[in-house]
gemmi code that builds the backbone of each chain (N, CA, C; Angstrom):
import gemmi

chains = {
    "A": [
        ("UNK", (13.545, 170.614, -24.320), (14.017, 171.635, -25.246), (14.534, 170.979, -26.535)),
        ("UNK", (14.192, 171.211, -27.467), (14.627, 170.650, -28.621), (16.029, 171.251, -29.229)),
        ("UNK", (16.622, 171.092, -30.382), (18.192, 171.396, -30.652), (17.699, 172.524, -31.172)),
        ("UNK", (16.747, 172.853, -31.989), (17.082, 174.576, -32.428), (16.674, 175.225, -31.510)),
        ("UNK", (15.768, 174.835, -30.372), (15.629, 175.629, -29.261), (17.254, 176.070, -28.529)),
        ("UNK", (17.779, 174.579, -28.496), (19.293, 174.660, -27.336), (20.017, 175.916, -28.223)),
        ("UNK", (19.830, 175.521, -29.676), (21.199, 176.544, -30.670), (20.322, 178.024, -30.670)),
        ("UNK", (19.163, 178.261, -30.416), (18.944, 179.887, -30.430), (19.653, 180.363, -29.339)),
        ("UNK", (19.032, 179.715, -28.149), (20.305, 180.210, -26.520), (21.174, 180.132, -26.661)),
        ("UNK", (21.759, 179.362, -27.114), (23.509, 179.462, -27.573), (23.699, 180.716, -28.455)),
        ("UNK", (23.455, 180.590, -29.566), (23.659, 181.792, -30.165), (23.178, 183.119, -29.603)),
        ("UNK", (22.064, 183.203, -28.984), (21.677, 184.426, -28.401), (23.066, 184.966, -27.285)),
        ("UNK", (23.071, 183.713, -26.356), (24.257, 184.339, -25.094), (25.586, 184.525, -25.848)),
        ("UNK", (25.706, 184.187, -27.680), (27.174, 184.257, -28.035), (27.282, 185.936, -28.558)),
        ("UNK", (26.108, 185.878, -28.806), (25.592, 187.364, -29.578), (25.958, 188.288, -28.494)),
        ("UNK", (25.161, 188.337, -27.315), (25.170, 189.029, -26.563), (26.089, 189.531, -25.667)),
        ("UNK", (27.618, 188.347, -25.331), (28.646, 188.582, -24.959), (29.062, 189.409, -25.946)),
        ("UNK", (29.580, 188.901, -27.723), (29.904, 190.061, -28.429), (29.858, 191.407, -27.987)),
        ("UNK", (28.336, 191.568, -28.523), (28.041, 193.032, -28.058), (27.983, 193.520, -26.769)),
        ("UNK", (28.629, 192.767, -25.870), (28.997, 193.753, -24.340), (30.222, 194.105, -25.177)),
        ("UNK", (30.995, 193.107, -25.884), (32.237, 193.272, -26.274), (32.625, 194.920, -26.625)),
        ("UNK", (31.799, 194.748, -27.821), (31.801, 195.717, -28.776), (31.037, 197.370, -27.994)),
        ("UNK", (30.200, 197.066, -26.887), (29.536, 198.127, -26.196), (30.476, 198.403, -25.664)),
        ("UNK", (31.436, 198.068, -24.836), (32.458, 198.194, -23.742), (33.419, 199.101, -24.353)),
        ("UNK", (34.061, 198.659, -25.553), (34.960, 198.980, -26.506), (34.293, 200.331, -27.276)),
        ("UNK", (33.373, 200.846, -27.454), (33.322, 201.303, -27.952), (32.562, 202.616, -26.949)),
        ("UNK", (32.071, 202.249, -25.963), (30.706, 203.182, -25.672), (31.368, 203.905, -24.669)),
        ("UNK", (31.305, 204.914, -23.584), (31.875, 205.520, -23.071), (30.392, 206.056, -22.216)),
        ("UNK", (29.696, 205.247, -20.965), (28.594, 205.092, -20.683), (27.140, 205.408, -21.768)),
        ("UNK", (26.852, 206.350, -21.583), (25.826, 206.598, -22.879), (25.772, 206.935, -24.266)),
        ("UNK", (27.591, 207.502, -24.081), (28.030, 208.184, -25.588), (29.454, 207.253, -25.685)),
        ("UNK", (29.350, 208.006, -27.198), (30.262, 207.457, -27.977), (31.575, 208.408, -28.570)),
        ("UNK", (32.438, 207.994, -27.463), (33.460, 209.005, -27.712), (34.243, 209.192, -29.156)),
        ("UNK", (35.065, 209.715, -29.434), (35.596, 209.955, -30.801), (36.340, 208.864, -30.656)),
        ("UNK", (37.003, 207.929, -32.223), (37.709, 206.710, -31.910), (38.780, 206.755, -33.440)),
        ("UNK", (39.864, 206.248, -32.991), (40.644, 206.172, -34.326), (40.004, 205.466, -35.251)),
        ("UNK", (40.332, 205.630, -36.373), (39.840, 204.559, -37.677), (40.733, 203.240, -37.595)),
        ("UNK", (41.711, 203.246, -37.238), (42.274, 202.016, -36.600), (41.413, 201.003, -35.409)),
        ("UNK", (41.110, 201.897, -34.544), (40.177, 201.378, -33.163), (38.760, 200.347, -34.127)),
        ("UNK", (38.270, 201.327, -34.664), (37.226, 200.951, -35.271), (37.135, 199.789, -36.252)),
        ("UNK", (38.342, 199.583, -37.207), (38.676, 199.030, -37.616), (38.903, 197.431, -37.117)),
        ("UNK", (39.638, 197.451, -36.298), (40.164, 196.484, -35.313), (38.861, 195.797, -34.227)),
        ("UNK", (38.160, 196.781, -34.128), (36.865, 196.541, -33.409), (35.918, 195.363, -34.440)),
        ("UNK", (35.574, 196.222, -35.333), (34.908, 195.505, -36.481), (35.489, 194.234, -36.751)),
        ("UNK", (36.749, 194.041, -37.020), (37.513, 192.572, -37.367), (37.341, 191.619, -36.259)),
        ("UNK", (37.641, 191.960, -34.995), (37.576, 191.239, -33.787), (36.024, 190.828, -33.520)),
        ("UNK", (35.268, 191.182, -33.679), (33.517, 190.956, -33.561), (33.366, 190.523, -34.367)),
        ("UNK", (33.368, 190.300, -36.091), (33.723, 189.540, -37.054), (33.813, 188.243, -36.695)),
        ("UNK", (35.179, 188.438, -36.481), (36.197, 186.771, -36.117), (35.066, 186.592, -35.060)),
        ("UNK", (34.831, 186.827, -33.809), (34.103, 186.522, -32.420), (32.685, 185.192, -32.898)),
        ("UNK", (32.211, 186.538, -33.998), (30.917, 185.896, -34.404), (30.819, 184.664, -35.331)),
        ("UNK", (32.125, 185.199, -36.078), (32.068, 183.325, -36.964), (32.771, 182.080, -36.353)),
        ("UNK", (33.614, 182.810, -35.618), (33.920, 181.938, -34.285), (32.627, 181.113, -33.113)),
        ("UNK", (32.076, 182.057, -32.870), (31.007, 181.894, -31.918), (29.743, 180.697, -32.969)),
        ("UNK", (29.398, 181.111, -34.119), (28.305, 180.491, -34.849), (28.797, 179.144, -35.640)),
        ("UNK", (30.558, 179.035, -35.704), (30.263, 177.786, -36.245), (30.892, 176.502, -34.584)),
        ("UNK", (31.137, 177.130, -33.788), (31.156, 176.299, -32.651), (29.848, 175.798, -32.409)),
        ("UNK", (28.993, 176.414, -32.480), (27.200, 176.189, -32.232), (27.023, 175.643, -33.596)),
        ("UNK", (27.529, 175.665, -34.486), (26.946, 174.943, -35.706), (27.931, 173.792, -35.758)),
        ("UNK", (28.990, 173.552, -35.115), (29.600, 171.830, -34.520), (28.896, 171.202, -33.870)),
        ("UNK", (28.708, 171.854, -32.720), (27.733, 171.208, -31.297), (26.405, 171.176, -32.086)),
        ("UNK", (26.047, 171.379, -32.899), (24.500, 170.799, -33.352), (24.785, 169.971, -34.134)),
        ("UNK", (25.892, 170.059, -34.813), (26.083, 168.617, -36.065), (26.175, 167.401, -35.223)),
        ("UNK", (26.910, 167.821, -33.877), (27.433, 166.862, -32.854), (26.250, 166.109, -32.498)),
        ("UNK", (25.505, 166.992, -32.009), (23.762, 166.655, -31.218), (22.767, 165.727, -32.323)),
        ("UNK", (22.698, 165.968, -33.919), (22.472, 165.384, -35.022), (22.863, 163.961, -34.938)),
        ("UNK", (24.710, 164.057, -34.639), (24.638, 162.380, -35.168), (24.751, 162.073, -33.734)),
        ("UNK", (24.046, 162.565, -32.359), (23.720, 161.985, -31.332), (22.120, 161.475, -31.457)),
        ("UNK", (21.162, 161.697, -32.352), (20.070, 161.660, -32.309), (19.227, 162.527, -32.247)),
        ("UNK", (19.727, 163.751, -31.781), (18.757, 164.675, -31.494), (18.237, 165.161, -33.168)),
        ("UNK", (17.079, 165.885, -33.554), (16.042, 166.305, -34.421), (15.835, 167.433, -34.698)),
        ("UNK", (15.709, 167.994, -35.807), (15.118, 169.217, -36.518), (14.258, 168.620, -37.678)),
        ("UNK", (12.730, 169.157, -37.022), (11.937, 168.817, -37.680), (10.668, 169.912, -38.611)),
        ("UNK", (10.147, 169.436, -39.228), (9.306, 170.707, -40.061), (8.393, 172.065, -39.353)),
        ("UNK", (8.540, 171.235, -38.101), (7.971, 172.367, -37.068), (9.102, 173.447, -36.903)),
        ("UNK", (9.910, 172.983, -36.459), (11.666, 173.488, -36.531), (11.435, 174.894, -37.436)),
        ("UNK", (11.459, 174.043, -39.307), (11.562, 174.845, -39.571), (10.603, 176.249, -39.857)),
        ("UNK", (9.600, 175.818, -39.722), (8.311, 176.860, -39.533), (8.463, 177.782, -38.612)),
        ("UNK", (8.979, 177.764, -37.239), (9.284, 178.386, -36.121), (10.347, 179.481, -36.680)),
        ("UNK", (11.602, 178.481, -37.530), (12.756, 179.590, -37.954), (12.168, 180.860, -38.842)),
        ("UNK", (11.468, 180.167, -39.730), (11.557, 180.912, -40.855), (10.212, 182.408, -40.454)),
        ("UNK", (9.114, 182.052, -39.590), (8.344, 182.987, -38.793), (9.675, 184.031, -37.907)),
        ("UNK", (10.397, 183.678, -37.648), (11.390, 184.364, -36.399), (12.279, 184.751, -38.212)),
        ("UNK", (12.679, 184.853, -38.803), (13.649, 185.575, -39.834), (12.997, 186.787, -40.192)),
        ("UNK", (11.397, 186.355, -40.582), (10.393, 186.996, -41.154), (10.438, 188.448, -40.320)),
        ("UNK", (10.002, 187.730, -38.418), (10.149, 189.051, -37.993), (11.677, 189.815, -37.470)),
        ("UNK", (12.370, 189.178, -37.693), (14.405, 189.812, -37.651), (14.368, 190.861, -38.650)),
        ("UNK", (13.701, 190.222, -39.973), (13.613, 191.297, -41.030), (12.771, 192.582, -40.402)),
        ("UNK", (11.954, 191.806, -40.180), (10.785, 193.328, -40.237), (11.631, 194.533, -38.863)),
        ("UNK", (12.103, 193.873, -38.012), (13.042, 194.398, -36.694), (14.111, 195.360, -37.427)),
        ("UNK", (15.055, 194.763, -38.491), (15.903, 195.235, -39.102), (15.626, 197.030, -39.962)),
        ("UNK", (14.133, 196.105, -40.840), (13.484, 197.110, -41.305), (13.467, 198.767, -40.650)),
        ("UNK", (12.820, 198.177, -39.564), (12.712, 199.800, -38.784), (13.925, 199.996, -38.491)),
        ("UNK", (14.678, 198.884, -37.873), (15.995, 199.889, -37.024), (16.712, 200.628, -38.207)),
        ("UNK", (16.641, 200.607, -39.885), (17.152, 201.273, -40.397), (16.274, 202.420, -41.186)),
        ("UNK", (15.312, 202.285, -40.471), (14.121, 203.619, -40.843), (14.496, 204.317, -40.047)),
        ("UNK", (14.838, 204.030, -39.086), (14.945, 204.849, -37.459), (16.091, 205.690, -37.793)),
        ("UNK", (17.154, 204.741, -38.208), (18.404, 205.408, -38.458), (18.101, 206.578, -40.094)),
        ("UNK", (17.697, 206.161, -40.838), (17.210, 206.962, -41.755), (16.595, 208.193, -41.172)),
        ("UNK", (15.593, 208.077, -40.202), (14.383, 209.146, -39.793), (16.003, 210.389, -39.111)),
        ("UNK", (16.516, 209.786, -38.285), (17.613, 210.484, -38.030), (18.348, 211.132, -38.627)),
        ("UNK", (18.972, 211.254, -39.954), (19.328, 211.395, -40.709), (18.557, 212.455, -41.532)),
        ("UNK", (17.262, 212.478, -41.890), (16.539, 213.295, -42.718), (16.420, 214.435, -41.490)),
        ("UNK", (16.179, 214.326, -40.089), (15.697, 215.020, -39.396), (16.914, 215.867, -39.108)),
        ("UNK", (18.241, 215.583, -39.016), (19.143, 216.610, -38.996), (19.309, 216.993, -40.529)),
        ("UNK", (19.002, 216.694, -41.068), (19.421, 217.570, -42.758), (18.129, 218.367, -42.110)),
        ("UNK", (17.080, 218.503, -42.068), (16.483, 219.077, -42.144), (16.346, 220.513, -40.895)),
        ("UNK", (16.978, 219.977, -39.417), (17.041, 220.968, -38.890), (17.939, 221.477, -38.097)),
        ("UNK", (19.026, 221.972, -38.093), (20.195, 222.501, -38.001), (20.415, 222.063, -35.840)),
        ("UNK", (19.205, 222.135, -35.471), (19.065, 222.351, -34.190), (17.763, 221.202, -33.562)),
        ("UNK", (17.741, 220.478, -34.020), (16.225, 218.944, -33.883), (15.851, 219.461, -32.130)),
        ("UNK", (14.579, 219.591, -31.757), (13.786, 219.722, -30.544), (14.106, 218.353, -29.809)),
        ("UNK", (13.839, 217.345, -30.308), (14.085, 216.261, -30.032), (15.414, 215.777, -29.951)),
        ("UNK", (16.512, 214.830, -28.978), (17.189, 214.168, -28.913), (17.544, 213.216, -30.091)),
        ("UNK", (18.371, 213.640, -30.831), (18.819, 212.371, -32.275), (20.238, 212.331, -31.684)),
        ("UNK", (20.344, 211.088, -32.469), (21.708, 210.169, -32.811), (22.724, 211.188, -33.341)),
        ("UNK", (24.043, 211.845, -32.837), (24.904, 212.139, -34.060), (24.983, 211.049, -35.526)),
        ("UNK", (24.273, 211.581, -36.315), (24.914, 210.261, -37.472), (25.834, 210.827, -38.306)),
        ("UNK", (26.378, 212.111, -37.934), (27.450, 212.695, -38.660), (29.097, 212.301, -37.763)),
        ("UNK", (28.762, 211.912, -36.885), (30.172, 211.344, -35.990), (30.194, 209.532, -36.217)),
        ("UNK", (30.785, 209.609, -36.787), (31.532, 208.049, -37.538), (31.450, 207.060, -36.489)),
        ("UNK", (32.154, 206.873, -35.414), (31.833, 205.979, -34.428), (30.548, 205.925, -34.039)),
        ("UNK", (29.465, 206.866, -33.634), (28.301, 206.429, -33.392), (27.722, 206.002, -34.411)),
        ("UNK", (27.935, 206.548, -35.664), (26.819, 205.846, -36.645), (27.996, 203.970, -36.774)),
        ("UNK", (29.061, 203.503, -36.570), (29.447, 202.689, -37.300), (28.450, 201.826, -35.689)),
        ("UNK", (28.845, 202.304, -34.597), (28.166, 201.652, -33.309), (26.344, 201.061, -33.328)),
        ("UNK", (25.957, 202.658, -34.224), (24.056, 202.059, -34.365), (24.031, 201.014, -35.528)),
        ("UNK", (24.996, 200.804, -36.784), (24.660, 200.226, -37.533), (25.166, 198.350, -37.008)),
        ("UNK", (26.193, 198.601, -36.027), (26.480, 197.479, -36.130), (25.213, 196.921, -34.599)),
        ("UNK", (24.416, 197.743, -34.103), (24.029, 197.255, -33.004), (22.677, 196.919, -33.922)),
        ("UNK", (22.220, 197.114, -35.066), (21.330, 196.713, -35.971), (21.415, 195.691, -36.595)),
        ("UNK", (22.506, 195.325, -36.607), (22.663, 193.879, -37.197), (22.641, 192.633, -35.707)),
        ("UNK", (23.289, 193.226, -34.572), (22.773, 192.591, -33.766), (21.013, 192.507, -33.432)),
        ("UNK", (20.540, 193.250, -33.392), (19.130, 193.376, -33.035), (18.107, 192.421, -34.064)),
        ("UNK", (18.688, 192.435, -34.632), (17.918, 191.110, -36.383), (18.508, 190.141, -36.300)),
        ("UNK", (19.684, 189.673, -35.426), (20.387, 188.606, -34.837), (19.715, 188.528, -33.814)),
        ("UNK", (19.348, 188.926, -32.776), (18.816, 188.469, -31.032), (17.503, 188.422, -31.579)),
        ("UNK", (16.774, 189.307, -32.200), (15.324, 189.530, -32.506), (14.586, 187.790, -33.248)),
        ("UNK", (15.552, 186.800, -33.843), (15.373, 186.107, -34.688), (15.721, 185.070, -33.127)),
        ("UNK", (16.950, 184.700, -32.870), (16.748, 183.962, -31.974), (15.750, 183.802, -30.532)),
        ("UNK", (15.587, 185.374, -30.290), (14.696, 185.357, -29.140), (13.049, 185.121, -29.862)),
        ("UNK", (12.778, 184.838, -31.209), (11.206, 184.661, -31.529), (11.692, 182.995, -31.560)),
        ("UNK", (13.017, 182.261, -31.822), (12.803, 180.833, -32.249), (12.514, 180.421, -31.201)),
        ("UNK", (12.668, 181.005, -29.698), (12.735, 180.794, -28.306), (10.928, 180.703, -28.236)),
        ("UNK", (10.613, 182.311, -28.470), (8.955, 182.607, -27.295), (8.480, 181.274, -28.727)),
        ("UNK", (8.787, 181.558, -29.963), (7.528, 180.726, -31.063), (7.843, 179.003, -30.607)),
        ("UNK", (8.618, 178.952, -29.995), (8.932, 176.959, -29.486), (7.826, 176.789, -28.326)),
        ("UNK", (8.359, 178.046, -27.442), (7.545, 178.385, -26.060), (5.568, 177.911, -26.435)),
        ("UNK", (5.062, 179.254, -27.104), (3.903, 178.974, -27.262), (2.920, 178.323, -28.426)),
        ("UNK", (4.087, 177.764, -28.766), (3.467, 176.533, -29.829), (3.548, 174.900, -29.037)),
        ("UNK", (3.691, 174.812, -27.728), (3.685, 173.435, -27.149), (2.828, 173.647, -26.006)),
    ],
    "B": [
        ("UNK", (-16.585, 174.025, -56.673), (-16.851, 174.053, -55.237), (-15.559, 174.528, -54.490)),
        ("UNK", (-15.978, 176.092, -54.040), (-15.287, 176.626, -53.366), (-14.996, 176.145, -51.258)),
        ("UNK", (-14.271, 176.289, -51.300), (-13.490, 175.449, -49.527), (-12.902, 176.766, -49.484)),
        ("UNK", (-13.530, 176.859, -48.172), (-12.897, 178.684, -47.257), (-11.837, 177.896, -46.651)),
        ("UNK", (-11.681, 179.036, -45.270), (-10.283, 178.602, -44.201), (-11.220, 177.904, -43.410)),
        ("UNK", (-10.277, 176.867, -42.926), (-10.755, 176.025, -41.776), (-9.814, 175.849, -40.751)),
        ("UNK", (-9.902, 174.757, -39.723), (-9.116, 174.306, -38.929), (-8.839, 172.651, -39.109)),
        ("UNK", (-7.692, 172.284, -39.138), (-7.305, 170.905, -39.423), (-7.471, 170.321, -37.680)),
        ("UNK", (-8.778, 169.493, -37.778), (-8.229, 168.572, -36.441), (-7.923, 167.110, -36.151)),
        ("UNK", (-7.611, 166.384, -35.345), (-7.184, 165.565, -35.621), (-7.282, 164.663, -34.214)),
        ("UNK", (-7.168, 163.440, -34.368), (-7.500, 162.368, -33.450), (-6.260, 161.731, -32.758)),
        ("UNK", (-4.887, 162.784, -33.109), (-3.553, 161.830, -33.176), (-3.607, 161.115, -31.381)),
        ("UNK", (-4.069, 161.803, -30.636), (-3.829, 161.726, -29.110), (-4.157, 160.565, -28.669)),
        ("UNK", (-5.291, 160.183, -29.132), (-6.098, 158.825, -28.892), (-5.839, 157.568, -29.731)),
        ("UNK", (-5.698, 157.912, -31.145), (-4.766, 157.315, -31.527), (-3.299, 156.345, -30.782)),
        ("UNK", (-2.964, 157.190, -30.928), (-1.538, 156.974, -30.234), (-1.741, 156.254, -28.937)),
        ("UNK", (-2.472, 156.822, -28.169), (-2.505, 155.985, -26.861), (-3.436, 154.853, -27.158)),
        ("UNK", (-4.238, 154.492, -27.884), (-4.744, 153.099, -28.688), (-3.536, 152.303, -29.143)),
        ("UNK", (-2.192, 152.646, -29.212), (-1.092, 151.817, -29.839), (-0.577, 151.625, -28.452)),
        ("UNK", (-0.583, 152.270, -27.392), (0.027, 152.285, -26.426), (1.318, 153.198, -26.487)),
        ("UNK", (1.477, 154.185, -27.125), (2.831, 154.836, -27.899), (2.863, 155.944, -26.657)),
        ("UNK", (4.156, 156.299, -26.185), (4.231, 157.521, -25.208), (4.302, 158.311, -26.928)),
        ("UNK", (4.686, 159.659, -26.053), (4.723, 160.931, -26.991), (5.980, 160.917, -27.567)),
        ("UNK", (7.093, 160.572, -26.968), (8.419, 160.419, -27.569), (8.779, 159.033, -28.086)),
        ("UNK", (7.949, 158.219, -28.131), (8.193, 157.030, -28.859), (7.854, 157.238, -30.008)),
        ("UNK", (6.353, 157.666, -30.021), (5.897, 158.351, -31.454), (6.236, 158.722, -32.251)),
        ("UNK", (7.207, 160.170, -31.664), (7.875, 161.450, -31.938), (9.087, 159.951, -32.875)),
        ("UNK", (9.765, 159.294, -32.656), (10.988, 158.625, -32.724), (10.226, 158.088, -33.941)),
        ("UNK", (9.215, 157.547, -34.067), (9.016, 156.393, -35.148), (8.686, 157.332, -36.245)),
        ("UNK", (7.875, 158.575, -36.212), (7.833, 159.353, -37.479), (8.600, 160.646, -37.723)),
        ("UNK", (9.719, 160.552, -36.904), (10.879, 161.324, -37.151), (10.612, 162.875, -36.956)),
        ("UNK", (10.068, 163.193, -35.818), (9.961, 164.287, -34.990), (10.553, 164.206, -34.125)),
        ("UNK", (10.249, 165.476, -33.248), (10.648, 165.879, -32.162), (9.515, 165.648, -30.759)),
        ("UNK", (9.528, 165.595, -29.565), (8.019, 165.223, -29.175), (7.748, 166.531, -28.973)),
        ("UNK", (8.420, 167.722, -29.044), (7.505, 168.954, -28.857), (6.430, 169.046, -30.164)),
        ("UNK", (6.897, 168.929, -31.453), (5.820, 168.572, -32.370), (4.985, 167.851, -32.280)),
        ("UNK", (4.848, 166.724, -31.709), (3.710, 165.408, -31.651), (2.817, 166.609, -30.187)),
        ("UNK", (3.649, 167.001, -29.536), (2.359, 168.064, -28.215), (1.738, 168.938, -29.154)),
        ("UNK", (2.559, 169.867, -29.754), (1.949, 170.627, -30.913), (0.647, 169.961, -31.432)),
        ("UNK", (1.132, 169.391, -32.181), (-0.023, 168.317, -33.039), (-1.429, 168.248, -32.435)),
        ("UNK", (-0.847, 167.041, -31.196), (-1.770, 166.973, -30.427), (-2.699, 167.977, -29.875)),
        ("UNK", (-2.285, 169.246, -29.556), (-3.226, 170.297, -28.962), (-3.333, 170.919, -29.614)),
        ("UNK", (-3.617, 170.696, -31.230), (-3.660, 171.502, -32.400), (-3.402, 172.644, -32.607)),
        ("UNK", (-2.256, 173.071, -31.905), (-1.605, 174.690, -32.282), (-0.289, 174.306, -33.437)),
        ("UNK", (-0.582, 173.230, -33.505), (0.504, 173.471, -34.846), (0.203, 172.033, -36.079)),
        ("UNK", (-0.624, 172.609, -37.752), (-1.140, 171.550, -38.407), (0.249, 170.829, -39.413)),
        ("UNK", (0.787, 170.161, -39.118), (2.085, 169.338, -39.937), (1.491, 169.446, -41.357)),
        ("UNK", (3.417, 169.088, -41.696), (3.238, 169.123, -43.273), (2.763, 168.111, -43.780)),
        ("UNK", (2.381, 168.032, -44.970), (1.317, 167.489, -45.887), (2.669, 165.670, -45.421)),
        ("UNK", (4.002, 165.804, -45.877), (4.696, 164.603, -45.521), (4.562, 163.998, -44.207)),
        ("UNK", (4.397, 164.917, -43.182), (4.761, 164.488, -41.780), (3.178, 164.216, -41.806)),
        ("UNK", (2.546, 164.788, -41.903), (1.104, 163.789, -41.618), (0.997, 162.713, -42.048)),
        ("UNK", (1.680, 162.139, -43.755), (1.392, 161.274, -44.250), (2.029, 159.744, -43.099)),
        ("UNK", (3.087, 160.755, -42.579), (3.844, 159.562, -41.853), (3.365, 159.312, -40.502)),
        ("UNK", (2.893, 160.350, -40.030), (1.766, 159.820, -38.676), (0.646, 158.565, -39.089)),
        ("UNK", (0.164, 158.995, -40.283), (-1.198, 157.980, -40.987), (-0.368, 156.682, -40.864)),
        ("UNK", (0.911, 156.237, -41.667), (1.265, 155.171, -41.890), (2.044, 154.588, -40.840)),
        ("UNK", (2.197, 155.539, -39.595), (3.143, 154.688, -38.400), (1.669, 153.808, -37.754)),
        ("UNK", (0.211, 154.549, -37.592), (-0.731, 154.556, -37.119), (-1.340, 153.050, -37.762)),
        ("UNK", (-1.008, 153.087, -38.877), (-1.744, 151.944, -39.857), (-3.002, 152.102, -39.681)),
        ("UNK", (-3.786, 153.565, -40.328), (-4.689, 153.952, -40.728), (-5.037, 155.213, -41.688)),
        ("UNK", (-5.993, 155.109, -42.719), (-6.136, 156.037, -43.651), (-5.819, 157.613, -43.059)),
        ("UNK", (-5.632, 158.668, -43.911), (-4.804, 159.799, -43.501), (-6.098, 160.443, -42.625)),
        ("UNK", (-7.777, 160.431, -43.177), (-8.724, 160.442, -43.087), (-9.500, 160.467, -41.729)),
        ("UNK", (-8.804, 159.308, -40.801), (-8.848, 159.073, -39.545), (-8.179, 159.529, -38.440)),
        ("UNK", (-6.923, 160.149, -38.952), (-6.217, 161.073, -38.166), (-6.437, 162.836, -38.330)),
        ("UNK", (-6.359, 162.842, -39.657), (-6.463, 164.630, -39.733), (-8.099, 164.851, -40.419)),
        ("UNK", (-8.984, 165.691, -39.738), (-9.926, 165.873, -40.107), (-10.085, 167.372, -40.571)),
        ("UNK", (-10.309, 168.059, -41.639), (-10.301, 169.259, -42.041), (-11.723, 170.408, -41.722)),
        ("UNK", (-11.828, 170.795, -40.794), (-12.914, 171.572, -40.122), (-13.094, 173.266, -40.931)),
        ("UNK", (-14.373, 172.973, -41.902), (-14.675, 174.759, -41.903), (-14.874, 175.757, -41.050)),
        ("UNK", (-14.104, 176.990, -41.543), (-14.791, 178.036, -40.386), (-16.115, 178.362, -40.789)),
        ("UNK", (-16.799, 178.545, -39.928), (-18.049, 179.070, -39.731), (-18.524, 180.256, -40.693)),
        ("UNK", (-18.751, 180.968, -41.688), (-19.121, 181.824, -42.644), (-21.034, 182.321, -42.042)),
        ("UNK", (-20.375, 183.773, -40.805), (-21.590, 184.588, -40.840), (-21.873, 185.240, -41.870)),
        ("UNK", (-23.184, 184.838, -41.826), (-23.848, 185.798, -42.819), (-24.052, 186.980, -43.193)),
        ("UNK", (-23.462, 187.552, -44.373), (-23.836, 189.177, -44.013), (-25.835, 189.566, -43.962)),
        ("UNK", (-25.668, 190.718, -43.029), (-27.010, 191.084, -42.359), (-27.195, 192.205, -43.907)),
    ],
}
model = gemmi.Model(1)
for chain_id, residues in chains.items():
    chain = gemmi.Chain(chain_id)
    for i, (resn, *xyz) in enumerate(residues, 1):
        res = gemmi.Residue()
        res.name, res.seqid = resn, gemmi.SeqId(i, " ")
        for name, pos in zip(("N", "CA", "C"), xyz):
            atom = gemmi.Atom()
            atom.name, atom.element = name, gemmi.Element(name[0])
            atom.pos, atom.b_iso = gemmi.Position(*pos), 0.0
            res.add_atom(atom)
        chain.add_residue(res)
    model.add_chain(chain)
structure = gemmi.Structure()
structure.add_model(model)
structure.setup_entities()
């Protein structure tokens, strides 16, 4: 396994504890109960701190692994920058999606279909922040499969 | 003189084992990783224009002898 391979798993399992974090805290099995602006608040800061906490510990332990010898090489970065490419494009939709939601209740008082409240504040602050995770895991889990089937 | 897409291939495998070089010794002398030198080797992945130059010169042979630049095939329209 090479070091940006080791630092996507790292970051992926740091990501992913977060957001049990933030799921736990916030979710109330499938829904999203009503939450103070304080709660939310405090939520947001704590996942914040978690994550720059979490990314520059993994960005020590690789400086560490660096002046141990270990390598990031031009393959490295070809792998990253293919896996950003598609985080973006991941990102892209998840905020079309959230958009499509949005036009579809302006538009019908009563939607046939199952949508998102995006007029209740905690669920929309919950989909937007689970969108920034998803362009976070989406990027590490391609530096993973693109290491995988490029050897 | 127009050059379509091709495939870059390359001799690094035999090479290398002509030096007697494992894959991570290799990997060490031109400052990779050895998952890149497997890459390489099973041509799913063509290095940069630098990192080839430095395979040629760990090899002590022209760039010529290691990376060979292969056209694709251009069917004809019917």
């Amino acid at each position: 396994m090479t070091l940006t391979e080791k630092k996507a798993m790292a970051s992926l399992l740091v990501s992913a504890l977060i957001y049990s974090y933030l799921s736990v805290n916030l979710a109330d099995a499938w829904t999203i109960p009503d939450q103070s602006a304080q709660h939310l608040w405090s939520t947001w800061i704590i996942v914040l701190g978690f994550g720059m906490m979490g990314e520059v510990s993994v960005g020590a332990w690789s400086a560490w692994q660096r002046k141990r010898g270990e390598l990031e090489d031009d393959r490295d970065e070809a792998i990253i920058a293919r896996a950003e490419r598609l985080a973006l494009v991941s990102g892209f939709c998840g905020i079309n999606v959230l958009i499509w939601q949005i036009l579809w209740q302006a538009t019908f008082s009563h939607p046939i279909i199952t949508t998102l409240d995006v007029q209740h504040l905690p669920t929309l602050f919950f989909v937007l922040m689970s969108i920034l995770f998803l362009c976070h895991g989406v990027k590490q889990f391609f530096i993973l499969l693109l290491s995988l089937l490029s050897t | 003189m127009n050059v379509g897409k091709g495939r870059v291939l390359n001799q690094l495998r035999m090479l290398r084992t002509q030096h007697g070089l494992t894959q991570q010794e290799f990997a060490s002398l031109v400052g990779a990783t050895r998952q890149t030198i497997v890459a390489v080797e099973a041509e799913k992945y063509a290095p940069s224009l630098e990192l080839a130059f430095r395979i040629a010169r760990v090899l002590g042979v022209p760039f010529e002898t290691v990376f060979q630049f292969k056209d694709e095939e251009v069917k004809p329209r019917l």
